[in-house]
KEBAKOL-616862 format. One line per 8 residues: number of its first residue (from 1); for each residue x, y, z of N, C-alpha, C. Coordinates in pm, 1 decimal. Example, Ala and Ser with C-alpha at 12.3 -4.5 7.8 and 13.67 -1.06 7.14 Angstrom:
2
1	1319.0/-569.0/780.0/1230.0/-450.0/780.0/1320.0/-330.0/780.0 | 1285.0/-225.0/708.0/1367.0/-106.0/714.0/1290.0/3.0/787.0
This chain:
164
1	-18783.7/1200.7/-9930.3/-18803.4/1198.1/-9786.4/-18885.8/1318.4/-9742.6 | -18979.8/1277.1/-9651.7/-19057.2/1401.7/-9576.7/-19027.5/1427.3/-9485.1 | -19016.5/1569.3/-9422.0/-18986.5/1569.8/-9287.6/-19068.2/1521.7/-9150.1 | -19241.5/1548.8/-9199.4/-19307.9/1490.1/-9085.8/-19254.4/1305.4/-9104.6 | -19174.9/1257.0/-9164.1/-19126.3/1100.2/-9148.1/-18985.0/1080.7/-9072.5 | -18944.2/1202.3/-9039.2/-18792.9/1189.1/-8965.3/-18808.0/1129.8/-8859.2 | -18917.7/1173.2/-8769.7/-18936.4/1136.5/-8626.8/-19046.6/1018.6/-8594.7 | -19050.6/1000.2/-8687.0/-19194.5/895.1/-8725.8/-19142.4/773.5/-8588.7
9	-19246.8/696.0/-8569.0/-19142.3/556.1/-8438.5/-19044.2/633.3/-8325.9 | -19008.8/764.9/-8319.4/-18913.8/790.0/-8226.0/-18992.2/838.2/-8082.6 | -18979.9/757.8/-7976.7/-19031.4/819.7/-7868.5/-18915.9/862.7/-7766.8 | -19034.8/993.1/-7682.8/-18885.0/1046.7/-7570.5/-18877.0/988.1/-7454.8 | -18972.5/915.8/-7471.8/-18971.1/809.7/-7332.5/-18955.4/636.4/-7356.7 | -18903.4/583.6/-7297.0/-18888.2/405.8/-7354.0/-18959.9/367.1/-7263.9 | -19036.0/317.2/-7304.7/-19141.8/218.7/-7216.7/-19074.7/122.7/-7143.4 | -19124.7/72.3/-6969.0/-19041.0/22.7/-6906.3/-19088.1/-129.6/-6935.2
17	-18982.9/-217.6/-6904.7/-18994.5/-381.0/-6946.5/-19051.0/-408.9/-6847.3 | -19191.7/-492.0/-6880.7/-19310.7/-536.6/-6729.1/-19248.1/-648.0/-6787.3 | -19217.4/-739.8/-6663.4/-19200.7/-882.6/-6649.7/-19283.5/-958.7/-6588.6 | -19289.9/-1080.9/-6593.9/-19332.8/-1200.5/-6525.8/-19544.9/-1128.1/-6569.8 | -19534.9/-1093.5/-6682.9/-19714.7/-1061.2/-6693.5/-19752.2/-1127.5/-6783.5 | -19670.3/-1291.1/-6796.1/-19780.5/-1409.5/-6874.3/-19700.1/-1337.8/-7014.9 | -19734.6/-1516.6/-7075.2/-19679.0/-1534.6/-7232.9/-19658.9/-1450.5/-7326.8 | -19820.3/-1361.4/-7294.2/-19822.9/-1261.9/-7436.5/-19795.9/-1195.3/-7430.1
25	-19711.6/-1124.6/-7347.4/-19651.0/-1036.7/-7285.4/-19489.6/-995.4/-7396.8 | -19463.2/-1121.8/-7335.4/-19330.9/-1131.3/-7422.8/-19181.7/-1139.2/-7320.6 | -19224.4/-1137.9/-7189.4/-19116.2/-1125.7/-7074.4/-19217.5/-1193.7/-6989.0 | -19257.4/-1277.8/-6978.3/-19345.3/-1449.0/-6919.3/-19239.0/-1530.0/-6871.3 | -19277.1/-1605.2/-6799.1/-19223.4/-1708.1/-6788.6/-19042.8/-1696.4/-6727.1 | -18941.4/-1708.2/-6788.6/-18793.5/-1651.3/-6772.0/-18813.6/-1563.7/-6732.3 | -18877.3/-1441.8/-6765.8/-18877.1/-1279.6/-6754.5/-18748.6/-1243.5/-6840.1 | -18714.3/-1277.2/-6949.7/-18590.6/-1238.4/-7024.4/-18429.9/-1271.1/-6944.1
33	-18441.6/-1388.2/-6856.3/-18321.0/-1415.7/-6770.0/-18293.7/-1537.4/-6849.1 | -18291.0/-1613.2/-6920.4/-18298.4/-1746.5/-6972.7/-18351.5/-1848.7/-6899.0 | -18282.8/-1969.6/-6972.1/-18315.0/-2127.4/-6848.4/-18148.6/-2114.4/-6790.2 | -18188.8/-2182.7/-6673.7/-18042.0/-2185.5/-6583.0/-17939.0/-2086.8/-6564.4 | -17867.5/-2138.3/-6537.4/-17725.4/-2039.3/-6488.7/-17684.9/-1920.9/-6422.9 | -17611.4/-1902.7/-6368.9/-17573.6/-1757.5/-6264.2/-17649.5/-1710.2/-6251.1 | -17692.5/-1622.3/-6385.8/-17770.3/-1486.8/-6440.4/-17902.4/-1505.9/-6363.2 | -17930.9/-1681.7/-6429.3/-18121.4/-1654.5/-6404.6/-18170.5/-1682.3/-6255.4
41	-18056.5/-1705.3/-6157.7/-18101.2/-1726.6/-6041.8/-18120.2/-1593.5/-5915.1 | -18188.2/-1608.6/-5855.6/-18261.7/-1516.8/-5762.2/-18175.6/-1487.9/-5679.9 | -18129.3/-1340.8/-5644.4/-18019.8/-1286.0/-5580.7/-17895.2/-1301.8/-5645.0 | -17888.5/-1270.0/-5765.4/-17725.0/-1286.8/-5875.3/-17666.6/-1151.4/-5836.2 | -17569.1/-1121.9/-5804.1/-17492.9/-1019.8/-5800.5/-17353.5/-1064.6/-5872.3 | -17262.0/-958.9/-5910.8/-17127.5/-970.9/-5952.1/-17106.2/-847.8/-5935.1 | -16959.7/-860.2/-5885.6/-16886.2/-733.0/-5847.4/-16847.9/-677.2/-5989.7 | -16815.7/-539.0/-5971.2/-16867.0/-443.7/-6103.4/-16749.8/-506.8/-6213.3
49	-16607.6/-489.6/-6126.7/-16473.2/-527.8/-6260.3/-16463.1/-677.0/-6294.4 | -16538.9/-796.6/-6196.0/-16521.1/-930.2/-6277.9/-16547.4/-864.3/-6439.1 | -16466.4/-1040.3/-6490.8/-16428.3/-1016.8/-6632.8/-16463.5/-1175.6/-6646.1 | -16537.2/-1257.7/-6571.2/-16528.8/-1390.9/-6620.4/-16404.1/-1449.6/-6574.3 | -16375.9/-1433.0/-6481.8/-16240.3/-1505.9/-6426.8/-16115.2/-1459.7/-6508.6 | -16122.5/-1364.0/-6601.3/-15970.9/-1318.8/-6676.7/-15979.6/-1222.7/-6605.3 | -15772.5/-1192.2/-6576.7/-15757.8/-1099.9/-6462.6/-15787.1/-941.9/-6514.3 | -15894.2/-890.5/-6444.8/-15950.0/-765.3/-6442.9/-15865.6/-641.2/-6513.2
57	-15899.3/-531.3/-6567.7/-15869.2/-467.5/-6642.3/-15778.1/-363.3/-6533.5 | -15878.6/-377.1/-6421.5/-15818.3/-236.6/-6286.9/-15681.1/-321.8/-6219.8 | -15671.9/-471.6/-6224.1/-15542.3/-530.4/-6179.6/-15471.4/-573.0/-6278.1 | -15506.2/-538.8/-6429.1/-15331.2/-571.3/-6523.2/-15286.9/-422.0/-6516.2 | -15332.6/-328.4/-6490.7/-15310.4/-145.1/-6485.5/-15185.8/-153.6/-6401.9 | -15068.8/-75.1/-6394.3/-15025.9/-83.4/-6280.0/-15075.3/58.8/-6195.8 | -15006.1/73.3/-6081.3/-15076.7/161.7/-5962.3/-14951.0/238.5/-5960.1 | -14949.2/388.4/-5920.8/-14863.4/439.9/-5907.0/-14858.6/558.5/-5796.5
65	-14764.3/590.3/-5691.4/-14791.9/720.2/-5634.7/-14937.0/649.5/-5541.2 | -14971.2/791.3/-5505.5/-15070.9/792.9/-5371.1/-15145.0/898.7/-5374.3 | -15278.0/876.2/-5348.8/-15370.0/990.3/-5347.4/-15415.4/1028.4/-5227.4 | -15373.2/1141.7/-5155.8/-15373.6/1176.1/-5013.5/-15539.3/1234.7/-5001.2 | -15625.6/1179.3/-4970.6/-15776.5/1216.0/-4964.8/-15796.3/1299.9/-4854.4 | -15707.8/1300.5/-4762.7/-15695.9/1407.2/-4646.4/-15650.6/1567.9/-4689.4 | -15574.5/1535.0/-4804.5/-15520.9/1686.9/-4833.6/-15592.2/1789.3/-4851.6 | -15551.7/1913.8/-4826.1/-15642.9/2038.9/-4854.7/-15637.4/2065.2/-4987.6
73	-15756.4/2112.5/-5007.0/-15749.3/2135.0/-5155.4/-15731.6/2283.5/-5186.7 | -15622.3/2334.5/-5263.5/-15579.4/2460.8/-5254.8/-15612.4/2518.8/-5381.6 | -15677.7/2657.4/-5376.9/-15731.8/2765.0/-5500.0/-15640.4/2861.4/-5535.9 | -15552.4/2870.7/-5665.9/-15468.3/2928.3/-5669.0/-15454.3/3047.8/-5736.7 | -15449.0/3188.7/-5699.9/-15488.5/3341.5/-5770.6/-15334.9/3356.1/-5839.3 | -15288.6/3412.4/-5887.8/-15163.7/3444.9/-5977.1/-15185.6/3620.6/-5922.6 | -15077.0/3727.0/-5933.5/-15051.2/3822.0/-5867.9/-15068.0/3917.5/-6046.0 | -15112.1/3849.5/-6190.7/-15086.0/3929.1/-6285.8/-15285.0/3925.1/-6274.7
81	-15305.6/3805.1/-6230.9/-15483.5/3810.8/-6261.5/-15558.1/3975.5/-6189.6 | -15465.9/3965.6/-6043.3/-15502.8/4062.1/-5935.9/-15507.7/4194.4/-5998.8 | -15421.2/4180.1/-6103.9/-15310.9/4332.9/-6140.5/-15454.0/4373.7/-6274.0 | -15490.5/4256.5/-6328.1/-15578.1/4281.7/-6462.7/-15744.7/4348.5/-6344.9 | -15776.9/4254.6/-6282.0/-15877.2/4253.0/-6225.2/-15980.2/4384.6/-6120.5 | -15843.1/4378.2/-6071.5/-15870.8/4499.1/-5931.8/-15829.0/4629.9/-5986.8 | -15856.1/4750.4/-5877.4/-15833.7/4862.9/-5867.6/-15728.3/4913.9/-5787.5 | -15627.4/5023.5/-5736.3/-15565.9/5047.6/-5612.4/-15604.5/5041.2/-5521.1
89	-15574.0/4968.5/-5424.7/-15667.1/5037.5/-5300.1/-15794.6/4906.3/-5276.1 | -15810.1/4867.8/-5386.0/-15932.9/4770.0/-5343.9/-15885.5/4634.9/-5276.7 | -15990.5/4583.0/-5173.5/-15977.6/4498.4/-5081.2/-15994.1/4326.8/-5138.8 | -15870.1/4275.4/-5152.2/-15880.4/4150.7/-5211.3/-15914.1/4021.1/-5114.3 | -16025.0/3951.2/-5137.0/-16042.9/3805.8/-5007.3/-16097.9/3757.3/-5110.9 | -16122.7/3617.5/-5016.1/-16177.5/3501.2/-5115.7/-16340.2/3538.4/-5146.8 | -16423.1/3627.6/-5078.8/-16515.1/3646.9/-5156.4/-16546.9/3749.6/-5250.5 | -16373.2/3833.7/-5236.0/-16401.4/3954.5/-5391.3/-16402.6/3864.7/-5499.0
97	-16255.0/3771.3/-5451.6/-16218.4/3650.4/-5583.6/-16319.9/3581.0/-5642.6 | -16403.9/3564.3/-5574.0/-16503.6/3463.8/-5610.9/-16609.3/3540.4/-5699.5 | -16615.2/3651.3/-5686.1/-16749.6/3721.5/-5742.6/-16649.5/3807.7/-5865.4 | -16515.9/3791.5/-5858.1/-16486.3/3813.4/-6030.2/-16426.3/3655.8/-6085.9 | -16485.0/3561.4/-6072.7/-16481.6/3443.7/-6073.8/-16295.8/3412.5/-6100.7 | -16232.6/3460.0/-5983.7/-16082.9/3365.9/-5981.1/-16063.8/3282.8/-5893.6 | -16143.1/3256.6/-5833.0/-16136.3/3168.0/-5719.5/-16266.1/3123.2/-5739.6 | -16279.5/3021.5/-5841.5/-16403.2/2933.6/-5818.7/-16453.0/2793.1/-5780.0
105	-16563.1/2736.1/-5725.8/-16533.2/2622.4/-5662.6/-16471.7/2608.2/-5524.2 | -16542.3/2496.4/-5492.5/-16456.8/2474.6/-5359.1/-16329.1/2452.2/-5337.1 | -16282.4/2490.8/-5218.9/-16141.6/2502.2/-5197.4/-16131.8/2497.1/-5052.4 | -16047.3/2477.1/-5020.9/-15990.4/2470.0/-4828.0/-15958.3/2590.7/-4784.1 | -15798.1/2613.6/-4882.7/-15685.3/2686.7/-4861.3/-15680.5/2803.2/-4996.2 | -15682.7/2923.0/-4978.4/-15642.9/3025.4/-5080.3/-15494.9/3104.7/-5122.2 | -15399.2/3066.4/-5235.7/-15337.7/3064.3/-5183.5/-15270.6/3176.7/-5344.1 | -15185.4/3319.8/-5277.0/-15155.6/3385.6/-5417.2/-15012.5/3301.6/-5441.5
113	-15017.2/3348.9/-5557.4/-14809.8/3284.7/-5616.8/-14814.8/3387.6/-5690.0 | -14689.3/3465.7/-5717.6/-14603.2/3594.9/-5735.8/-14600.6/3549.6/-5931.8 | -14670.7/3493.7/-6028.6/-14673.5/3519.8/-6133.8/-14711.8/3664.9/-6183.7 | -14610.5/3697.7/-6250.7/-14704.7/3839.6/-6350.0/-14657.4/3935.9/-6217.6 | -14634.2/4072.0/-6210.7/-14626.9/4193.1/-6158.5/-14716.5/4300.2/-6159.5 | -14705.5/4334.4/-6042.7/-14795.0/4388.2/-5990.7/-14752.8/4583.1/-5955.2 | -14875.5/4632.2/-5985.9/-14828.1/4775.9/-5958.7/-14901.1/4838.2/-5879.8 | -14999.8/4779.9/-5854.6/-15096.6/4904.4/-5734.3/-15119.5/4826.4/-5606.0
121	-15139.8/4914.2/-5510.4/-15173.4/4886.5/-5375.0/-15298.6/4817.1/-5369.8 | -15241.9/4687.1/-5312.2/-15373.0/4603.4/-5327.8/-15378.3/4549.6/-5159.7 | -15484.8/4525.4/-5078.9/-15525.0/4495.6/-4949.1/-15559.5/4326.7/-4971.1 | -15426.3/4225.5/-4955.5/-15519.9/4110.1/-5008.9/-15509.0/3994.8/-4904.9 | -15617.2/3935.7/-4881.9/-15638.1/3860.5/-4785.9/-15642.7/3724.7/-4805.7 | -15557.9/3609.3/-4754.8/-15537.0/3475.0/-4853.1/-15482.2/3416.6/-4709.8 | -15525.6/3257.7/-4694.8/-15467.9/3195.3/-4632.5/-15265.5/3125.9/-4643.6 | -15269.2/3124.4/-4780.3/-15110.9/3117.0/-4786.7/-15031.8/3244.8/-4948.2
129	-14978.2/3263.6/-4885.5/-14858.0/3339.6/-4993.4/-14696.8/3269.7/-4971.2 | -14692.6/3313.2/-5121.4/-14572.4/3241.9/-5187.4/-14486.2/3374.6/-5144.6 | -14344.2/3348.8/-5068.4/-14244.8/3444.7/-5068.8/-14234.4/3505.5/-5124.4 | -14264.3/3565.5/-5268.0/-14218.6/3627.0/-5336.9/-14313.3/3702.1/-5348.0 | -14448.6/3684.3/-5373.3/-14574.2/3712.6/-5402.3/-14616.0/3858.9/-5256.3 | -14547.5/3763.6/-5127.3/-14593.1/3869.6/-5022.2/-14473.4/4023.1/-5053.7 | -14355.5/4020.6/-5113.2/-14250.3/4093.5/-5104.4/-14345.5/4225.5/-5239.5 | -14383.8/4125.8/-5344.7/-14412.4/4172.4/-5415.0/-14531.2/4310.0/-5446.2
137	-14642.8/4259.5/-5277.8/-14724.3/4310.3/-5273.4/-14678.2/4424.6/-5211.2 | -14619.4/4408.6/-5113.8/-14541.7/4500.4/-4997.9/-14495.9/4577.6/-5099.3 | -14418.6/4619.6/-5157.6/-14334.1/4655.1/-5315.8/-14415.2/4726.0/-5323.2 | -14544.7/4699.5/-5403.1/-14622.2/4796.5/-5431.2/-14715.8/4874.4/-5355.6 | -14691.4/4842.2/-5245.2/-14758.6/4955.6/-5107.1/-14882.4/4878.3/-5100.3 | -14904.9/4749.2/-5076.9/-15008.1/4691.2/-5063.8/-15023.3/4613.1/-4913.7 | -15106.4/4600.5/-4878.2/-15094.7/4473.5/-4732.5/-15113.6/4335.8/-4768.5 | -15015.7/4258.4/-4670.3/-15076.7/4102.3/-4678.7/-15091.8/4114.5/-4558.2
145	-15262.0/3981.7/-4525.8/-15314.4/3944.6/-4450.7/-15293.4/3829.9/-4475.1 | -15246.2/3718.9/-4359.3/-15301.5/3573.3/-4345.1/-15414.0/3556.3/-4278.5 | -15518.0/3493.1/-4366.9/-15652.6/3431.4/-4340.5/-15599.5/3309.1/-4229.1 | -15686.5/3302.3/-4154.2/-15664.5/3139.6/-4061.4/-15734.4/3005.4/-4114.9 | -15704.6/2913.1/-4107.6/-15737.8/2767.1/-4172.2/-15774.3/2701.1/-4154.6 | -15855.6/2590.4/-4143.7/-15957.9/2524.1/-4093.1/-15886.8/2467.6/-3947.2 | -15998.6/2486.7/-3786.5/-15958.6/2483.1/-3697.0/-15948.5/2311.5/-3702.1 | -15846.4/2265.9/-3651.5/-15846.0/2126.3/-3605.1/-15961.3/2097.4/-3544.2
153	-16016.4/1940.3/-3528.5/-16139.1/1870.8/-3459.9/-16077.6/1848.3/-3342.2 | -16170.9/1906.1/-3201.9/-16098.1/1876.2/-3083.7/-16217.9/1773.5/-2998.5 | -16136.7/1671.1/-3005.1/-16218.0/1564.1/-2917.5/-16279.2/1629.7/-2794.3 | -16424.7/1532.1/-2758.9/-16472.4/1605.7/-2631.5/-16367.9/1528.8/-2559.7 | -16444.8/1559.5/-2397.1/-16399.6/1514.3/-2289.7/-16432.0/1361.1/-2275.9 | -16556.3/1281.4/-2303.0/-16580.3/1198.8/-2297.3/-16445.7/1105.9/-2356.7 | -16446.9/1121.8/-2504.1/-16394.6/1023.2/-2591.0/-16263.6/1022.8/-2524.7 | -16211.9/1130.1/-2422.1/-16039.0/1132.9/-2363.0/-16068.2/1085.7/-2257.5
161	-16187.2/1035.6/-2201.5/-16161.3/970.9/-2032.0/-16126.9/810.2/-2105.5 | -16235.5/753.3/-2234.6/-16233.7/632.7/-2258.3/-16117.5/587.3/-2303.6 | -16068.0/639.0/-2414.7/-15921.2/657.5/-2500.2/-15801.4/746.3/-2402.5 | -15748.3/718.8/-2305.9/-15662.6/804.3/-2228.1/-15531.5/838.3/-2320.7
């Protein structure tokens, strides 16, 4: 075997299928749809999970629980990460977190939990703390701040004269 023969026939692009451009083409005539049926007629759609009339793979599954698409999505710091991470004294928010990557990705709600112990005075700023987590900080001569949370949507005036 040679190596200039490994790649021999391999292209990085696939040439796109021209249809309906006559016999010699090779996609003439049918255009590669056959004669008749479902497939070869003009405007065929099928919904993505048909199976041919056997009952669908997403309805023999069963379903369980509920996925609340409204929920906030919450970023969660641990109080031993803070302890590895930071200095005394230094000012903890969601954009220190983010730039020593513990809080990455989007998120709603920031929220510490009291894992791991903590020894230095830390200034940390988070929309929710875990009871234990705020005692913990306090403990070590640190401040908690509650951040505020996304403001509710307040209808105008209009939409409350129509909808009373």
């Amino acid at each position: 075997m040679n190596l200039n023969d490994v790649h021999r026939g391999i292209k990085k692009y696939k040439k796109r299928k021209r249809l309906g451009r006559g016999i010699g083409s090779g996609h003439g005539k049918t255009c590669g749809r056959g004669h008749k049926g479902q497939r070869s007629r003009a405007g065929y759609s099928v919904h993505p999970t048909f199976e041919g009339g056997q009952m669908p793979l997403v309805r023999r599954i069963p379903k369980r629980g509920f996925n609340n698409r409204w929920a906030l999505k919450v970023a969660i710091v641990n109080l031993a990460d803070l302890e590895k991470r930071f200095d005394a004294g230094e000012e903890v928010n969601p954009e220190t977190l983010r730039a020593k990557n513990l809080a990455k990705g989007r998120y709603d709600v920031l929220k510490v939990l009291a894992e791991g112990e903590l020894t230095k005075g830390l200034k940390v700023a988070a929309h929710r703390f875990s009871r234990q987590a705020a005692e913990k900080i306090e403990k070590a001569g640190g401040e908690v701040r509650v951040l505020p949370g996304k403001a509710p949507v307040v209808k105008n005036k209009m939409q409350q004269k129509i909808r009373p």
